[in-house]
Backbone atoms as SQL, in Angstrom:
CREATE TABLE atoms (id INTEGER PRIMARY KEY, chain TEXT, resi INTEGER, resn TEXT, atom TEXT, x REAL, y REAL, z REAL);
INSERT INTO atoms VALUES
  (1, 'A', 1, 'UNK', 'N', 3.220, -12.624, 13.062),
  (2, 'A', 1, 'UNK', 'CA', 1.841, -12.434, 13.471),
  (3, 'A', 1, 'UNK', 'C', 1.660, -11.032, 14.025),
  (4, 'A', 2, 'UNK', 'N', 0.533, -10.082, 13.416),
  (5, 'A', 2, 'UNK', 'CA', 0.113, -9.173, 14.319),
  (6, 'A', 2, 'UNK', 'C', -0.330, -8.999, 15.265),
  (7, 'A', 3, 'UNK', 'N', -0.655, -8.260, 16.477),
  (8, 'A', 3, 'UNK', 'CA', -1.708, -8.073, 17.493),
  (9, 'A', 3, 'UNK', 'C', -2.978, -7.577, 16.910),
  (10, 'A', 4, 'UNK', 'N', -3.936, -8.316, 17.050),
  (11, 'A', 4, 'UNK', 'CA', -5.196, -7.687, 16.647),
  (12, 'A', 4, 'UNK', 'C', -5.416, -5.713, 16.978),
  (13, 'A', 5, 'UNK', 'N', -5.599, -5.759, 15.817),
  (14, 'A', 5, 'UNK', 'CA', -6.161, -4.327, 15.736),
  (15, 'A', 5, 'UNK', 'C', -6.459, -4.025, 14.078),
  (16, 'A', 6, 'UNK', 'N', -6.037, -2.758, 14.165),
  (17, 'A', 6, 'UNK', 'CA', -6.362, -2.207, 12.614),
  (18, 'A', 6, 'UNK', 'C', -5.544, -1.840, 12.085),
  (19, 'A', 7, 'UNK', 'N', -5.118, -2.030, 10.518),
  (20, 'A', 7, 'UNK', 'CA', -4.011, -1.430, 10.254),
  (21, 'A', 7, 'UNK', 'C', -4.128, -1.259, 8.281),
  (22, 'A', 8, 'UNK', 'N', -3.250, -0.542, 7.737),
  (23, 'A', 8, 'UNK', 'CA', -3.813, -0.114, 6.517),
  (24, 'A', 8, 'UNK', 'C', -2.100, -0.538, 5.757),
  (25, 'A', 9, 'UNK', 'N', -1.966, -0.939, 4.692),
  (26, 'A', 9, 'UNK', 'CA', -0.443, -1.444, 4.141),
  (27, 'A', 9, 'UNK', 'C', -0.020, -0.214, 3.105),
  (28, 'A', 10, 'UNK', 'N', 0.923, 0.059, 2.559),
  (29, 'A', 10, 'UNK', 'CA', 1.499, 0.317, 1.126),
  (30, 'A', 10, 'UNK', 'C', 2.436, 0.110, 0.965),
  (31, 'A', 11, 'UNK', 'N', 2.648, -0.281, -0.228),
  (32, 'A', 11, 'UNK', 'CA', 3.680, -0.837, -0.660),
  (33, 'A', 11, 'UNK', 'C', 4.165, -0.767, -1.991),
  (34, 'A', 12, 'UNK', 'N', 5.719, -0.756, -2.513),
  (35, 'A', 12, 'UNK', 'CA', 6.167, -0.451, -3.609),
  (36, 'A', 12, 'UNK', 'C', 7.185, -1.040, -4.298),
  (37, 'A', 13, 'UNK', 'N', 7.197, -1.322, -5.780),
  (38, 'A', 13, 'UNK', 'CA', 8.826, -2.236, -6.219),
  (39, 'A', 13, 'UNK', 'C', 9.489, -1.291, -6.668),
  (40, 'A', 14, 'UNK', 'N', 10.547, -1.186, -5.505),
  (41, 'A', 14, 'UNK', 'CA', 11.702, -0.672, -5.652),
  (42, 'A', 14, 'UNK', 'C', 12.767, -1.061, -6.600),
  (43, 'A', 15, 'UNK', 'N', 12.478, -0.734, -7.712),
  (44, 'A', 15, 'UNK', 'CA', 13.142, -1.732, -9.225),
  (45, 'A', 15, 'UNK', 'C', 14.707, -1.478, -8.872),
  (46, 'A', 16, 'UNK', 'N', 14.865, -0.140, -9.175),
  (47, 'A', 16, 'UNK', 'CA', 16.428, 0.236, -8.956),
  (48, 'A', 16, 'UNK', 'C', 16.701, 0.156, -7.811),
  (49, 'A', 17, 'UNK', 'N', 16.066, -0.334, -6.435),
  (50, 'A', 17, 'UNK', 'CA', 16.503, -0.436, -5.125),
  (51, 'A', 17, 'UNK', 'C', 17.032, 0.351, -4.810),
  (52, 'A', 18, 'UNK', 'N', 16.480, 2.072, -4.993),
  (53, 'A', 18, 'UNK', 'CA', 17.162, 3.201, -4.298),
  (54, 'A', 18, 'UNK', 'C', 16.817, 3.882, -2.702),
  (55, 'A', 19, 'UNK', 'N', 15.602, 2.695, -2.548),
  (56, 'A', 19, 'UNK', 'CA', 15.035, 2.830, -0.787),
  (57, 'A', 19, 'UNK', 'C', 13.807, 3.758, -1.142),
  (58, 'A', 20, 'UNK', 'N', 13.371, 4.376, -2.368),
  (59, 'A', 20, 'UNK', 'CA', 12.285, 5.228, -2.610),
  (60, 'A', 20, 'UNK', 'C', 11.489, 4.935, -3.739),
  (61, 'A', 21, 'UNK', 'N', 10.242, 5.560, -3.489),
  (62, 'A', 21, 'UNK', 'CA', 9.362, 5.494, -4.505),
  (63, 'A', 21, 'UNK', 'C', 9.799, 6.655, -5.913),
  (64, 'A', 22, 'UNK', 'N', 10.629, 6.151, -6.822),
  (65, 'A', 22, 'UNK', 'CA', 10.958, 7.560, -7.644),
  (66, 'A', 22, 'UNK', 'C', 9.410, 7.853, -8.655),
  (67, 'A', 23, 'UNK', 'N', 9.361, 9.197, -8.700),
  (68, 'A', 23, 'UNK', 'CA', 8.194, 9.632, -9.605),
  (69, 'A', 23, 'UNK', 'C', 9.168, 10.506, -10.552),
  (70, 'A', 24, 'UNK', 'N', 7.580, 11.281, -11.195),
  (71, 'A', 24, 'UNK', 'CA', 8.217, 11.920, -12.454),
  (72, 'A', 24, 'UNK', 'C', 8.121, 13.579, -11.836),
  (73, 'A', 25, 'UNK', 'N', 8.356, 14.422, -13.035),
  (74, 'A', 25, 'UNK', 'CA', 8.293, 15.991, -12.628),
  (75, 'A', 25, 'UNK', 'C', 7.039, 16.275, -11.604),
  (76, 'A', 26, 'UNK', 'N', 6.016, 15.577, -11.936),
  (77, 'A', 26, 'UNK', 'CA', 4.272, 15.820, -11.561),
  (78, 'A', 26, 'UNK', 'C', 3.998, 14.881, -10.255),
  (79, 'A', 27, 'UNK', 'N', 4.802, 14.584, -9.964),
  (80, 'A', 27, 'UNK', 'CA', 4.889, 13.517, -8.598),
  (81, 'A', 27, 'UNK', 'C', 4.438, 11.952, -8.836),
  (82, 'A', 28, 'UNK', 'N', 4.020, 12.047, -9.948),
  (83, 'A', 28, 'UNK', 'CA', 3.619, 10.243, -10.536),
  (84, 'A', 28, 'UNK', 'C', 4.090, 9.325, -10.471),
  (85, 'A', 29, 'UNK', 'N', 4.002, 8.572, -9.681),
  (86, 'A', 29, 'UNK', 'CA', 5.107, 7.345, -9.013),
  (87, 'A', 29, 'UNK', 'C', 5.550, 6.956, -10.564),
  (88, 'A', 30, 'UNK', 'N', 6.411, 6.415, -10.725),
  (89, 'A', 30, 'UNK', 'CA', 7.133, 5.832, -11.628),
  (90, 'A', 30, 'UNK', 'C', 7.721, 4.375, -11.484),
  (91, 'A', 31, 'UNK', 'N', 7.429, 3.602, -10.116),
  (92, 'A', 31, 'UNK', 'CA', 7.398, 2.538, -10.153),
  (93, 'A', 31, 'UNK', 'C', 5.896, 2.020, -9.622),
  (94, 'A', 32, 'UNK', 'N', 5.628, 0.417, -9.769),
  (95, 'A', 32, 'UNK', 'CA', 4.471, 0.071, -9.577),
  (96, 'A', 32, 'UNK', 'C', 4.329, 0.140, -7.698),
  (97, 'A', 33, 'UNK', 'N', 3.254, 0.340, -6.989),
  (98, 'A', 33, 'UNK', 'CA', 2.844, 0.245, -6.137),
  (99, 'A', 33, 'UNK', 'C', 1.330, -0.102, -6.073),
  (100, 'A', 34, 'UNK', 'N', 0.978, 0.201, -4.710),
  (101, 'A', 34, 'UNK', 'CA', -0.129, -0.417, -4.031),
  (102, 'A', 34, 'UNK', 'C', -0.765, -0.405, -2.752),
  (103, 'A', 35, 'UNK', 'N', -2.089, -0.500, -2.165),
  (104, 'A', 35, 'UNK', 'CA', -2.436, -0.283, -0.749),
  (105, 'A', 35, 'UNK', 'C', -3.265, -1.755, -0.300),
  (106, 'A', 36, 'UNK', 'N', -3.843, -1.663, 0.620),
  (107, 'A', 36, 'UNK', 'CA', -4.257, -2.305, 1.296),
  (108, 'A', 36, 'UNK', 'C', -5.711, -2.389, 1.022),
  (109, 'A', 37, 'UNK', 'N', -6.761, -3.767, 0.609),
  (110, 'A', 37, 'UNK', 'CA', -8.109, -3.095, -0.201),
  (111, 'A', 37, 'UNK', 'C', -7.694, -2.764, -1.673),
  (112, 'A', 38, 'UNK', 'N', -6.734, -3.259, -2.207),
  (113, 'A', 38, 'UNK', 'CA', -6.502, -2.579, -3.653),
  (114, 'A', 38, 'UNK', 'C', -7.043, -1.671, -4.084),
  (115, 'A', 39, 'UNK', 'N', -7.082, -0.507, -2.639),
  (116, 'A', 39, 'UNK', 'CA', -7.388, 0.948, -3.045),
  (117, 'A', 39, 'UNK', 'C', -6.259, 1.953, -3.706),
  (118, 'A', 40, 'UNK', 'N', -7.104, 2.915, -4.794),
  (119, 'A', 40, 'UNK', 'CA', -5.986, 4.026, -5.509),
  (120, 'A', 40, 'UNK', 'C', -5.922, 5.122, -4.696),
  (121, 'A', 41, 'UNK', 'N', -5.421, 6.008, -4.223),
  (122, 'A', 41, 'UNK', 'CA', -5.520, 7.251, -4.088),
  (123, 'A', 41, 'UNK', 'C', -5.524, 7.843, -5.185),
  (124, 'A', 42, 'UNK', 'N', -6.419, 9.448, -5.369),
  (125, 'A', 42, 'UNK', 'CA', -7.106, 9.643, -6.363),
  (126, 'A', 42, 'UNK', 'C', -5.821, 11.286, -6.408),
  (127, 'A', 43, 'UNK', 'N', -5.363, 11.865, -5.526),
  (128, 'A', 43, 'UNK', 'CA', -3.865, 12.888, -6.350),
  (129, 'A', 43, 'UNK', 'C', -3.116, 12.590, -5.065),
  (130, 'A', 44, 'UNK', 'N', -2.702, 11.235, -4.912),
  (131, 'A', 44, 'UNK', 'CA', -1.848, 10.939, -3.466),
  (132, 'A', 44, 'UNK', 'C', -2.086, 9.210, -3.112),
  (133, 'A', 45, 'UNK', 'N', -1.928, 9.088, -2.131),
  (134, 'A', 45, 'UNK', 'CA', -2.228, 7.669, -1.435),
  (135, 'A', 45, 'UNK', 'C', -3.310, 7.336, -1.339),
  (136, 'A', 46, 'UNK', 'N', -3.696, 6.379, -0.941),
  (137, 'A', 46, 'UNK', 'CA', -5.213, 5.864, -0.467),
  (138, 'A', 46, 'UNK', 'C', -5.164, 6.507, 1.106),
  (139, 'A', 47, 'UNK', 'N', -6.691, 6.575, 1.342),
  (140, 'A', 47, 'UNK', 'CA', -6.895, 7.293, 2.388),
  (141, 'A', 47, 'UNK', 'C', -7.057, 5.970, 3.446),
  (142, 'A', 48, 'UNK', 'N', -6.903, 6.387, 4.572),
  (143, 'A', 48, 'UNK', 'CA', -6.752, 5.361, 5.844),
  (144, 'A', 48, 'UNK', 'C', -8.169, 5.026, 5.909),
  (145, 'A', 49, 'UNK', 'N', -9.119, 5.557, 5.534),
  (146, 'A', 49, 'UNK', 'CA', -10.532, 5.125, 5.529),
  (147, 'A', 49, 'UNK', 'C', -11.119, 3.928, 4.211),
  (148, 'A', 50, 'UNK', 'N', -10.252, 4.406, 3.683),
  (149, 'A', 50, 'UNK', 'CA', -10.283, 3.132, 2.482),
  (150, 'A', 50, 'UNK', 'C', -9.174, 2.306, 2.536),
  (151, 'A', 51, 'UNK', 'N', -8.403, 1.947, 2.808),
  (152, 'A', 51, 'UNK', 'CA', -7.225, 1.138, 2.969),
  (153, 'A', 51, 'UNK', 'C', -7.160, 0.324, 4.356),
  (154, 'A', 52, 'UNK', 'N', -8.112, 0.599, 5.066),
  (155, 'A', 52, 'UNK', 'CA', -7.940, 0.042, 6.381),
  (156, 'A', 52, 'UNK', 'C', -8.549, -1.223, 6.332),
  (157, 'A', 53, 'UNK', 'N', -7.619, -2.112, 7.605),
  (158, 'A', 53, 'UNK', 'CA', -8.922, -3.496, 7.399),
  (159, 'A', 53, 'UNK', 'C', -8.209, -3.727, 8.865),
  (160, 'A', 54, 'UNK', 'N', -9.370, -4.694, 9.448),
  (161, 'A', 54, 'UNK', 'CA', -9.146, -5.581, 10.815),
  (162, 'A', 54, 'UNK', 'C', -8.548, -6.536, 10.823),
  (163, 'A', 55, 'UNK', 'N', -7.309, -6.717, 11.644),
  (164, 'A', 55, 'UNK', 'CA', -7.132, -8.049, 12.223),
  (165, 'A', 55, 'UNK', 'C', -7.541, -8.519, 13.520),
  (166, 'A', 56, 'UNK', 'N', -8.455, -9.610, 13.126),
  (167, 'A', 56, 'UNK', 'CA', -9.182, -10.054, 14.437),
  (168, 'A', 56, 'UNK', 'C', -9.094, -11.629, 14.803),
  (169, 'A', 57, 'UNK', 'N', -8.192, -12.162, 13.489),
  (170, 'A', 57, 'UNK', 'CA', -7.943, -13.676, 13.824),
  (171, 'A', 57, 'UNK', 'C', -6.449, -14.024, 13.831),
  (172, 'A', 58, 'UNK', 'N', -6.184, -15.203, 14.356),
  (173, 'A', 58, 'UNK', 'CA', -4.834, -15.990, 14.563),
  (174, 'A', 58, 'UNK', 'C', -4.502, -15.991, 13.426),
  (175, 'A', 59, 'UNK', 'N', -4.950, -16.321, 12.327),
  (176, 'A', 59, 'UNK', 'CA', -4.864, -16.669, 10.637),
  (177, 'A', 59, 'UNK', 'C', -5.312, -15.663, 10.230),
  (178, 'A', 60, 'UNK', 'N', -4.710, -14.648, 9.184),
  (179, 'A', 60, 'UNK', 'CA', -5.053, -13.796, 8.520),
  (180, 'A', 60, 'UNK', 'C', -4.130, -13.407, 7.399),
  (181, 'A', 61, 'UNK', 'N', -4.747, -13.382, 6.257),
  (182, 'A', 61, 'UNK', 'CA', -3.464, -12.888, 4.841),
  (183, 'A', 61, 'UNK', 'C', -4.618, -11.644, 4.171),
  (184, 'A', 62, 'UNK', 'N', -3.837, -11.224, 3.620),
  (185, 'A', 62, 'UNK', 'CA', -3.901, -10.271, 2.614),
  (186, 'A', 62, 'UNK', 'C', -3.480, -9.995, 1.447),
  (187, 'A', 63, 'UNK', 'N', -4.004, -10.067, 0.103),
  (188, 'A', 63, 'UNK', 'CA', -3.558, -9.576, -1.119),
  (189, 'A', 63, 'UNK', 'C', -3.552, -8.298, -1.399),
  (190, 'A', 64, 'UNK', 'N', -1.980, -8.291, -2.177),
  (191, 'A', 64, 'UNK', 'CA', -2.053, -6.644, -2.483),
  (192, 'A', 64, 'UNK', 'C', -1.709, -6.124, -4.027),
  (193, 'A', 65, 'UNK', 'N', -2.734, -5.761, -4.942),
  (194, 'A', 65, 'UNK', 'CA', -2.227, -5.816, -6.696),
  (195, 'A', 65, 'UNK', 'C', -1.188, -4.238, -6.896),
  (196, 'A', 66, 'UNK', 'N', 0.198, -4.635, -6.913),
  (197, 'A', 66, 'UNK', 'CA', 0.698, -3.581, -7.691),
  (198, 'A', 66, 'UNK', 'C', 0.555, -3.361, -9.031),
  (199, 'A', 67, 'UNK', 'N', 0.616, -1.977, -8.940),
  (200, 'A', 67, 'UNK', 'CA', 0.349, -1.322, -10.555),
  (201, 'A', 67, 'UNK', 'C', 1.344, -0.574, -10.563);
């Protein structure tokens, strides 16, 4: 359980389980990931203004679509 507040996720499948997100020459992730809000970042991450959400209840989940 969290403490209520605010908080923004990302997350990534680490296929080869090397502890990192590997990309290509151009920085292009190369495995699937994802944020919080199934927001993209548009040449980077999602921004904390789009990825953010409240926790304000005892019960709370979140879905997150990797690509």
């Amino acid at each position: 359980q969290l403490p209520y507040g605010e908080y923004a996720i990302a997350v990534y499948h680490d296929v080869n389980e090397n502890g990192e997100l590997d990309t290509n020459l151009l920085g292009i992730p190369k495995e699937a990931y994802g944020f919080s809000n199934n927001e993209r970042g548009r040449f980077g991450p999602a921004s904390w203004e789009d990825a953010h959400f409240k926790v304000d209840d005892n019960q709370y989940s979140i879905e997150i679509k990797i690509k």
